[in-house]
SEBA-893335 format. One line per field, with one value per atom (N, C-alpha, C): chain; atom name; x, y, z. Coordinates in steps of 0.2 Angstrom, whole numbers. Each point is the difference from the previous one (the first is absolute). Layout:
<recs>
chain = A_...
name = CA_...
c1 = X_...
c2 = Y_...
c3 = Z_...
</recs>
This chain:
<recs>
chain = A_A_A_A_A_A_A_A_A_A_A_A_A_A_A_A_A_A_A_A_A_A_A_A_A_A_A_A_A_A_A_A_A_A_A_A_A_A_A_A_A_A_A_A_A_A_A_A_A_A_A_A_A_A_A_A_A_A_A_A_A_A_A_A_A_A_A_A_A_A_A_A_A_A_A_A_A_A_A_A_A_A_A_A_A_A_A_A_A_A_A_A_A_A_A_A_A_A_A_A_A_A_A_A_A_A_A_A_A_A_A_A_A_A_A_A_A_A_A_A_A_A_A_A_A_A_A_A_A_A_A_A_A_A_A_A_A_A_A_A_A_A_A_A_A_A_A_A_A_A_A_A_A_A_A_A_A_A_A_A_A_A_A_A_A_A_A_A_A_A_A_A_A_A_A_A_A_A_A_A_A_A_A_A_A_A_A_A_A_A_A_A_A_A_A_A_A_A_A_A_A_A_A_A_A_A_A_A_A_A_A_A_A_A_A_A_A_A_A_A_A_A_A_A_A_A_A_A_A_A_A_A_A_A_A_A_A_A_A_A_A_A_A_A_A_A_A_A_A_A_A_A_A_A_A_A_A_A_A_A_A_A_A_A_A_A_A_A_A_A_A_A_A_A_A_A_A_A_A_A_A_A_A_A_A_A_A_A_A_A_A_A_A_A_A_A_A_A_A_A_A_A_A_A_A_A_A_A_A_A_A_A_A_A_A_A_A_A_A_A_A_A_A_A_A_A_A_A_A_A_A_A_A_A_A_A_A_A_A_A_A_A_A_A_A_A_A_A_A_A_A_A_A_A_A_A_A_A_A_A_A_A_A_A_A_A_A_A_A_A_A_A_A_A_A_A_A_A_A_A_A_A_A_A_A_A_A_A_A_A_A_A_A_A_A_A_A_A_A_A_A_A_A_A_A_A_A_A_A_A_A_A_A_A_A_A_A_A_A_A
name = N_CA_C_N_CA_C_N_CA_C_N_CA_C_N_CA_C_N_CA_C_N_CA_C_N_CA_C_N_CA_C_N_CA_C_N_CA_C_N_CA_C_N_CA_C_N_CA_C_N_CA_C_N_CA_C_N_CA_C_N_CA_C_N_CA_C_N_CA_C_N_CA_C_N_CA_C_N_CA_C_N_CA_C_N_CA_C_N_CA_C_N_CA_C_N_CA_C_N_CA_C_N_CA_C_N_CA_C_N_CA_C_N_CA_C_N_CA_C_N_CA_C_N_CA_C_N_CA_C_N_CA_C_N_CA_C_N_CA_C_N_CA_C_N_CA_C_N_CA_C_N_CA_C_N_CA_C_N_CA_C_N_CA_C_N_CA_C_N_CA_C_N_CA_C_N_CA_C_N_CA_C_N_CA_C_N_CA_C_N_CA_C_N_CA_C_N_CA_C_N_CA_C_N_CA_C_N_CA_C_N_CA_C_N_CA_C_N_CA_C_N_CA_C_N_CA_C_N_CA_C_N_CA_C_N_CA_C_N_CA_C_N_CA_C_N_CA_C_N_CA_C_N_CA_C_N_CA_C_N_CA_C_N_CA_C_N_CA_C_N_CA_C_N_CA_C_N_CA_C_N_CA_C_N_CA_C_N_CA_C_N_CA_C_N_CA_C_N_CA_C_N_CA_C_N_CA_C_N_CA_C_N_CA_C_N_CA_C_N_CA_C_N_CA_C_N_CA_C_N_CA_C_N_CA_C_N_CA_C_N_CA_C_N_CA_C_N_CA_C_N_CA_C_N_CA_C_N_CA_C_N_CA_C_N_CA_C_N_CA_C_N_CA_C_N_CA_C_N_CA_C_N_CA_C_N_CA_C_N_CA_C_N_CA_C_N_CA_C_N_CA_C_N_CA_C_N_CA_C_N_CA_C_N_CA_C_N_CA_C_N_CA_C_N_CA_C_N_CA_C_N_CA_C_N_CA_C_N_CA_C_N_CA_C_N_CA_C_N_CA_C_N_CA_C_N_CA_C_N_CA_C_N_CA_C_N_CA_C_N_CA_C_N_CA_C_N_CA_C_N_CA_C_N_CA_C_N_CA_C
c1 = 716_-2_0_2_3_-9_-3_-7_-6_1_-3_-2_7_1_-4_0_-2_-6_-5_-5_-4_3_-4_-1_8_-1_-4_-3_-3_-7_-3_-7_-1_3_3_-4_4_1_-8_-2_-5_-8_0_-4_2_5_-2_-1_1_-2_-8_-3_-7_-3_2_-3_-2_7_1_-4_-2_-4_-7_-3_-5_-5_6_-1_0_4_-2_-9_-1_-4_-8_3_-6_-1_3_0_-2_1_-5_-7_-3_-7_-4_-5_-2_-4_1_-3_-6_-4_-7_1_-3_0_-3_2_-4_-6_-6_-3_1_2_-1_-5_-5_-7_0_-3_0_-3_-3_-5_8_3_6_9_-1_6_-5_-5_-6_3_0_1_5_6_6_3_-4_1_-3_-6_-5_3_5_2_3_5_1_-3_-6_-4_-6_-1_-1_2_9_5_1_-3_2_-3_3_-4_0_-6_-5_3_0_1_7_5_7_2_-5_-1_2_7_4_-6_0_-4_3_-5_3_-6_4_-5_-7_-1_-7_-5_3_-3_-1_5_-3_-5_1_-6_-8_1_-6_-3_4_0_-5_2_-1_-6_-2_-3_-8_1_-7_0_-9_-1_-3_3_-5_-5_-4_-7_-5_-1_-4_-5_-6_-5_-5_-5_-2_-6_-5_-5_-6_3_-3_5_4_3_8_3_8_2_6_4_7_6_5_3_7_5_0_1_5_0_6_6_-2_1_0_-8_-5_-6_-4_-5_-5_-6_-1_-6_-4_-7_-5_-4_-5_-3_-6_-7_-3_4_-4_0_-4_-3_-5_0_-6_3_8_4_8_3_-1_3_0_5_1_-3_-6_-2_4_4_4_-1_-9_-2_-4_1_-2_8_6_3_3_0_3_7_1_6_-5_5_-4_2_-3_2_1_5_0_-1_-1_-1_-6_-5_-7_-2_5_-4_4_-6_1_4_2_6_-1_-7_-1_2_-4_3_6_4_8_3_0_2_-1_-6_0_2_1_3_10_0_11_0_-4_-1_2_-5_0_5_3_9_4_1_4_1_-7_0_3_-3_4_5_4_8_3_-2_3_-1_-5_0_-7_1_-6_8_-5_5_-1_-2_-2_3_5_1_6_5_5_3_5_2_6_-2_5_-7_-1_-3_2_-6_1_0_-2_1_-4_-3_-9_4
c2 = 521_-6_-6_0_-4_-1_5_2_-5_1_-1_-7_-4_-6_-4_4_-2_0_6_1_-7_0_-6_-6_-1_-7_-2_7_0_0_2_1_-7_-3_-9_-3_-2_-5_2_8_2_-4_0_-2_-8_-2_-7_-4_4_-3_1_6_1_-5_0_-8_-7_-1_-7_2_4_0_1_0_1_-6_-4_-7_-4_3_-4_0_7_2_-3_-1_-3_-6_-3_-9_1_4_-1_0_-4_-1_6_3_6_-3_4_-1_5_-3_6_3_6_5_0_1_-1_7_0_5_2_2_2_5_-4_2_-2_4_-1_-5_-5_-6_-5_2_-5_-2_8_2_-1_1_-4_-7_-5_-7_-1_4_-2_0_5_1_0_-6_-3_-3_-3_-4_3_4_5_4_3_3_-5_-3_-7_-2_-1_-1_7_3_7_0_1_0_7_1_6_0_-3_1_2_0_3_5_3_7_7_3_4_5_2_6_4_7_7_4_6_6_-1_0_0_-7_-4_-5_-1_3_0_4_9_3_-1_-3_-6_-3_-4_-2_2_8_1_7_0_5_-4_-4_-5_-7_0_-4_-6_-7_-6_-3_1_-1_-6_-6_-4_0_-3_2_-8_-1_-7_2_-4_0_7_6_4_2_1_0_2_3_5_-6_-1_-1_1_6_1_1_-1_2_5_1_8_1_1_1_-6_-5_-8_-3_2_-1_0_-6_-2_1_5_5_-3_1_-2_5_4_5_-5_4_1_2_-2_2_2_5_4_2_-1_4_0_-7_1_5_3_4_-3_1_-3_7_-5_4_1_4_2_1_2_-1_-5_-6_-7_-4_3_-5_0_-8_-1_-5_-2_-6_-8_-2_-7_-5_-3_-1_-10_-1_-8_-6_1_-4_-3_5_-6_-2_1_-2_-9_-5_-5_-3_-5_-2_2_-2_3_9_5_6_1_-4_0_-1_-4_-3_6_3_5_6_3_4_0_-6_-3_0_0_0_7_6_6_5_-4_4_-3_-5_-3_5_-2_7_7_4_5_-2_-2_-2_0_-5_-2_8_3_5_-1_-7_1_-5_1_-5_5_2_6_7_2_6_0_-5_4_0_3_3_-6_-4_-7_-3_-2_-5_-5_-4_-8_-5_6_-3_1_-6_-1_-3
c3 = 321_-4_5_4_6_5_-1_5_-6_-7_-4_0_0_-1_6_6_8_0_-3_0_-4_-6_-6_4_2_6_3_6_4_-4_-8_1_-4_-3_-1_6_1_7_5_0_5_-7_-6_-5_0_1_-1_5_7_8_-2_-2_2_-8_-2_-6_4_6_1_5_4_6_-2_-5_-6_1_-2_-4_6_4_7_2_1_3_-3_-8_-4_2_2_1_7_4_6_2_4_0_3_-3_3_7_5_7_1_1_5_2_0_5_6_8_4_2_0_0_10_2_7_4_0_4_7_3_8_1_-4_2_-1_-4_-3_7_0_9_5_1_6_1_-6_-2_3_-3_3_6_3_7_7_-2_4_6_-2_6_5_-3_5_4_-4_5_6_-4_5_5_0_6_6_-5_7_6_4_8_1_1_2_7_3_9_0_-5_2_-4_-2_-2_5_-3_8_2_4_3_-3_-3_0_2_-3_4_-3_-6_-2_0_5_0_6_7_5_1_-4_1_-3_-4_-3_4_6_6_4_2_4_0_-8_-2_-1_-2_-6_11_-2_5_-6_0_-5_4_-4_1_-4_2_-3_2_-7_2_1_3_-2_3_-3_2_0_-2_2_7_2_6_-1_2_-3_7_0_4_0_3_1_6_-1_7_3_3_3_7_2_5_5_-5_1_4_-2_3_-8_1_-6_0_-4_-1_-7_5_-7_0_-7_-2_-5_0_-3_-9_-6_-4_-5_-1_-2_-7_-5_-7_-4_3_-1_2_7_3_11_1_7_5_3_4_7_2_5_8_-1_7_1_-2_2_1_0_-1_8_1_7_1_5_0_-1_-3_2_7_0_7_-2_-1_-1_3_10_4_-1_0_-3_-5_-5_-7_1_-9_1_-3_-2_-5_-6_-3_-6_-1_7_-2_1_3_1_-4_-6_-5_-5_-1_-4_1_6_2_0_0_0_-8_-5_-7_0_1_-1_1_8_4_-6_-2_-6_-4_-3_-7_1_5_3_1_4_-1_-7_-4_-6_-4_1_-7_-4_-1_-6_-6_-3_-8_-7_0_-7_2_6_3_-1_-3_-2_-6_-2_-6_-3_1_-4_-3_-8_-2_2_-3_2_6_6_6_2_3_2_9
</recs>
């Protein structure tokens, strides 16, 4: 009898808690749903991606061998220009393909400021990467 009495108590009290939590919950204002699209976390997290330094990105393995596997290659003019084992090489460029047996060193001591200029443009580029090469939006 004693179980009985403790039972009703409890389903009392658990019914007129869920009434007064009811009525609460009716007088609350209903709020929006946020819908979450990638255009919506893109927004929120622009800034961030914006502040990251590219340049203190740690070395690993598959980045050094990326490194060391892939030669970058800009093109201008009809004319390829990249690095390799620290000497500046320039190539013909044919049909969007790099003619291999036209490419030689460039030799920088007789060119003029104008071709200097363009030339310290294109080792930049090379050094930098490029701006659309890596895998962070946002960062131009």
């Amino acid at each position: 009898m004693e179980y009985l009495v403790g039972s009703v108590i409890t389903l009392v009290s658990v019914a007129v808690a869920n009434r007064l939590i009811m009525k609460q919950l009716r007088n609350v204002k209903k709020t929006q749903k946020i819908k979450y699209s990638q255009t919506h976390v893109y927004s929120l997290l622009i800034d961030m991606f914006n502040s990251y330094d590219l340049e203190r990105l740690p070395k690993t393995q598959s980045t050094e061998y990326q490194d060391r596997a892939y030669t970058k290659i800009v093109v201008v003019e009809n004319r390829a220009y990249w690095i390799k084992d620290n000497k500046f090489y320039v190539a013909d460029v044919n049909d969007g393909s790099v003619n291999k047996d036209s490419s030689e060193e460039v030799d920088t001591i007789s060119m003029n400021d104008v071709e200097l200029k363009k030339i310290i443009d294109i080792v930049e580029a090379l050094k930098q990467g490029g701006t659309d090469d890596n895998r962070y939006p946002g960062k131009s």
